[in-house]
Chimera marker file (.cmm) of the C-alpha trace (Angstrom):
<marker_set name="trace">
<marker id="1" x="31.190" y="-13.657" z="-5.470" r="1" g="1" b="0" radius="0.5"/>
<marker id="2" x="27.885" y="-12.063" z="-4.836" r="1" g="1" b="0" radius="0.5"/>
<marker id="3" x="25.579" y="-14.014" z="-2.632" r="1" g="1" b="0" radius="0.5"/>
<marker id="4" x="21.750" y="-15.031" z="-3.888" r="1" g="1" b="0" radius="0.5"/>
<marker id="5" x="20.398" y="-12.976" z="-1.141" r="1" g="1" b="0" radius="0.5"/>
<marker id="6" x="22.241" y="-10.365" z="-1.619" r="1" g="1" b="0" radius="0.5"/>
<marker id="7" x="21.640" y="-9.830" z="-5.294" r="1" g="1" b="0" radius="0.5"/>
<marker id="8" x="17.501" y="-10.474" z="-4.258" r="1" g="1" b="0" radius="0.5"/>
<marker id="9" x="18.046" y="-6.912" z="-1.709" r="1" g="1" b="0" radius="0.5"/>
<marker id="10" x="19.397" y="-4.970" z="-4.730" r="1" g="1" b="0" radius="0.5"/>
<marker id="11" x="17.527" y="-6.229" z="-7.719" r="1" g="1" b="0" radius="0.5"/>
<marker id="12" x="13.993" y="-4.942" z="-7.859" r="1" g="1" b="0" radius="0.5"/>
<marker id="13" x="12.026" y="-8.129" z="-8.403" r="1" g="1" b="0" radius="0.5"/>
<marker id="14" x="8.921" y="-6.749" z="-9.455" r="1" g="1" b="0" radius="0.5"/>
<marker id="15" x="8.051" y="-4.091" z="-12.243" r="1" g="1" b="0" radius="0.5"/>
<marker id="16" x="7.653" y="-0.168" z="-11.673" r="1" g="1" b="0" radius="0.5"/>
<marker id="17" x="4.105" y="1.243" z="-11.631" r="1" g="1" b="0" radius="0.5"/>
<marker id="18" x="2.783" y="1.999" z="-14.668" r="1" g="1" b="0" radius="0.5"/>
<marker id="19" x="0.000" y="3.776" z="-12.334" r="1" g="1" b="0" radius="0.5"/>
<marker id="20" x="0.080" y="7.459" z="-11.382" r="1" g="1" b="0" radius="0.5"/>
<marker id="21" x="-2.181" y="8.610" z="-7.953" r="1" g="1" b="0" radius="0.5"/>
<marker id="22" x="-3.087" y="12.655" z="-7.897" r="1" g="1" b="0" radius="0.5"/>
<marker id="23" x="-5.040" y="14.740" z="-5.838" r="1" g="1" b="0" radius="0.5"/>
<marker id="24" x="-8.435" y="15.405" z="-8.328" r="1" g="1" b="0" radius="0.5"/>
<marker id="25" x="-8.906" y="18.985" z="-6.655" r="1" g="1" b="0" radius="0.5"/>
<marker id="26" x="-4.993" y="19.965" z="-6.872" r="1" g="1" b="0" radius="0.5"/>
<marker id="27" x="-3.496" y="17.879" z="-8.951" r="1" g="1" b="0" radius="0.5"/>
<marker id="28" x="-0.939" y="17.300" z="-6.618" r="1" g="1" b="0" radius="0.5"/>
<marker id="29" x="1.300" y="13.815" z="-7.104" r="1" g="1" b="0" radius="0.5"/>
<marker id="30" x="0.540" y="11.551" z="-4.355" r="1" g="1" b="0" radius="0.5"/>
<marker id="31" x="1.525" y="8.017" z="-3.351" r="1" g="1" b="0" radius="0.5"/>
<marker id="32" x="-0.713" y="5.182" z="-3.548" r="1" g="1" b="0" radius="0.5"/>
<marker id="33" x="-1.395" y="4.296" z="-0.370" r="1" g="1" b="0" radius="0.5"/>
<marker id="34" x="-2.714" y="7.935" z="0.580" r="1" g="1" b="0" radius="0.5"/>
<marker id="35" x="-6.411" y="9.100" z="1.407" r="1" g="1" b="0" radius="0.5"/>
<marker id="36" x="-6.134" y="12.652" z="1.852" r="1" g="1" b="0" radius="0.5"/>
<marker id="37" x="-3.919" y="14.830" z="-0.130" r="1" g="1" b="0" radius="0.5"/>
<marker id="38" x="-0.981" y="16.971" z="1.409" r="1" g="1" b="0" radius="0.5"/>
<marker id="39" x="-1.492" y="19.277" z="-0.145" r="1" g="1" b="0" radius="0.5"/>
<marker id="40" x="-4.927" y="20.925" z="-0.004" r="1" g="1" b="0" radius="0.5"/>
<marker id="41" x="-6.537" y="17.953" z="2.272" r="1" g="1" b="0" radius="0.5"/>
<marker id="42" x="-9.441" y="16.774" z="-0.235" r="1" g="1" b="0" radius="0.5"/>
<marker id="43" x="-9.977" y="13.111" z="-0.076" r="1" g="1" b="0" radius="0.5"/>
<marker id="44" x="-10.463" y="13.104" z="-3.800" r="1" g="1" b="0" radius="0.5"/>
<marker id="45" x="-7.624" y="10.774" z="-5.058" r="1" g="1" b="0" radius="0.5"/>
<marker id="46" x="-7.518" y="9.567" z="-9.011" r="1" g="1" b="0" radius="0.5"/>
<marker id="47" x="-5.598" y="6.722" z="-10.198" r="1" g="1" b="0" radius="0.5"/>
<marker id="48" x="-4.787" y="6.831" z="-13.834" r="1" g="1" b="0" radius="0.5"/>
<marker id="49" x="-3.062" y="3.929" z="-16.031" r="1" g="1" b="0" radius="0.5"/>
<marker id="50" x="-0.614" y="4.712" z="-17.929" r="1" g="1" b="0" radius="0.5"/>
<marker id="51" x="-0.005" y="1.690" z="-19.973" r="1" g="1" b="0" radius="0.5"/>
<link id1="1" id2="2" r="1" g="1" b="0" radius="0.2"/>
<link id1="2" id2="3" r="1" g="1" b="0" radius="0.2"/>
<link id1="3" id2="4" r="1" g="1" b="0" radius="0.2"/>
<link id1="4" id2="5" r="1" g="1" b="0" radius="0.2"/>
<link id1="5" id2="6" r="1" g="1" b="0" radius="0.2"/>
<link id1="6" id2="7" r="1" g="1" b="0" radius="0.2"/>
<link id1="7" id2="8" r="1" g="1" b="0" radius="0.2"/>
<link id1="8" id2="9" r="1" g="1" b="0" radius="0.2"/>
<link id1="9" id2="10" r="1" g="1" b="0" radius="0.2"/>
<link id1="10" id2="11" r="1" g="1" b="0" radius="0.2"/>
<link id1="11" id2="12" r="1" g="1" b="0" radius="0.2"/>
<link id1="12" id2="13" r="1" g="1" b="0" radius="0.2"/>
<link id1="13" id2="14" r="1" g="1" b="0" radius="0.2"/>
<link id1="14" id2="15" r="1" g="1" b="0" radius="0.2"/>
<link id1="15" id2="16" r="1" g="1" b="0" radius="0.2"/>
<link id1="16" id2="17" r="1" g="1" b="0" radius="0.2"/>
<link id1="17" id2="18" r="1" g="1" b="0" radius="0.2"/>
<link id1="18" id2="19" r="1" g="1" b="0" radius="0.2"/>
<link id1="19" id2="20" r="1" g="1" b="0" radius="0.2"/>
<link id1="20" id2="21" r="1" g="1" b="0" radius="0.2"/>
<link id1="21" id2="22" r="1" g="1" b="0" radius="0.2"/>
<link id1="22" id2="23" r="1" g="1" b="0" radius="0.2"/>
<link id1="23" id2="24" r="1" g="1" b="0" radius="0.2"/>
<link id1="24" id2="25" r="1" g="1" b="0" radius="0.2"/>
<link id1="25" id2="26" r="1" g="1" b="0" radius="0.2"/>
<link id1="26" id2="27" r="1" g="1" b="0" radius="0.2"/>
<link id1="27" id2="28" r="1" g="1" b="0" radius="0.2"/>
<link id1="28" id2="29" r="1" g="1" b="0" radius="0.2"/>
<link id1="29" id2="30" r="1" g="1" b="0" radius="0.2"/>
<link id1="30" id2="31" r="1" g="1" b="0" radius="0.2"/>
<link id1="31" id2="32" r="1" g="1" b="0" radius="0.2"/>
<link id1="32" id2="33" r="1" g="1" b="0" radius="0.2"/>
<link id1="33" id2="34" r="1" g="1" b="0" radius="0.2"/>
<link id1="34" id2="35" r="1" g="1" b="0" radius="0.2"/>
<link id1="35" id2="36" r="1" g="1" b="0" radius="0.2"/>
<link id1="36" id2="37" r="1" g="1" b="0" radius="0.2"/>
<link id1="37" id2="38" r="1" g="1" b="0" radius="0.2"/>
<link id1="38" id2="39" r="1" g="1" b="0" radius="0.2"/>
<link id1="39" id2="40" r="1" g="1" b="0" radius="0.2"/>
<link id1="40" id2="41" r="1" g="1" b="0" radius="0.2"/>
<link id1="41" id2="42" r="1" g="1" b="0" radius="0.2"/>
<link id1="42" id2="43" r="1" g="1" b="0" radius="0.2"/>
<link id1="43" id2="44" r="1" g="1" b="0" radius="0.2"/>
<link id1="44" id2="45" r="1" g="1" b="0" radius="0.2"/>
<link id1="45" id2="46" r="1" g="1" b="0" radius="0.2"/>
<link id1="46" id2="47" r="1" g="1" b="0" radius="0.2"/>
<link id1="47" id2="48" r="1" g="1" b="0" radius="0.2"/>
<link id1="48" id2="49" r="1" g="1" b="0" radius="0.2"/>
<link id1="49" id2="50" r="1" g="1" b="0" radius="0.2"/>
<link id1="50" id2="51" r="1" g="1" b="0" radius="0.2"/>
</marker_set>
C-alpha cells in the first residue's frame, strides 16, 4: 500500500501554468522567475495568458 506522503511527492497538487514568459526582443522561451533573457540579455520579459 502506497503511503499518503508518498502519493503527495508524486502527484502534482497544483495545476500547470496556463502562462507562457518570452524574451520580447528574441522571443526566446524563458522561465518565470527570470529577469534577463539567455539568450540575447534584454531585460524585456512578456508574460502572456493563455487561458
Amino acid at each position: 500500500m502506497l503511503s499518503k506522503q508518498f502519493i503527495k511527492q508524486i502527484v502534482r497538487l497544483e495545476p500547470p501554468s496556463t502562462t507562457h514568459h518570452e524574451c520580447r526582443y528574441c522571443g526566446y522561451s524563458v522561465e518565470k522567475d527570470v529577469d534577463e533573457c539567455p539568450q540575447c540579455g534584454s531585460y524585456e520579459i512578456a508574460a502572456y495568458d493563455l487561458k
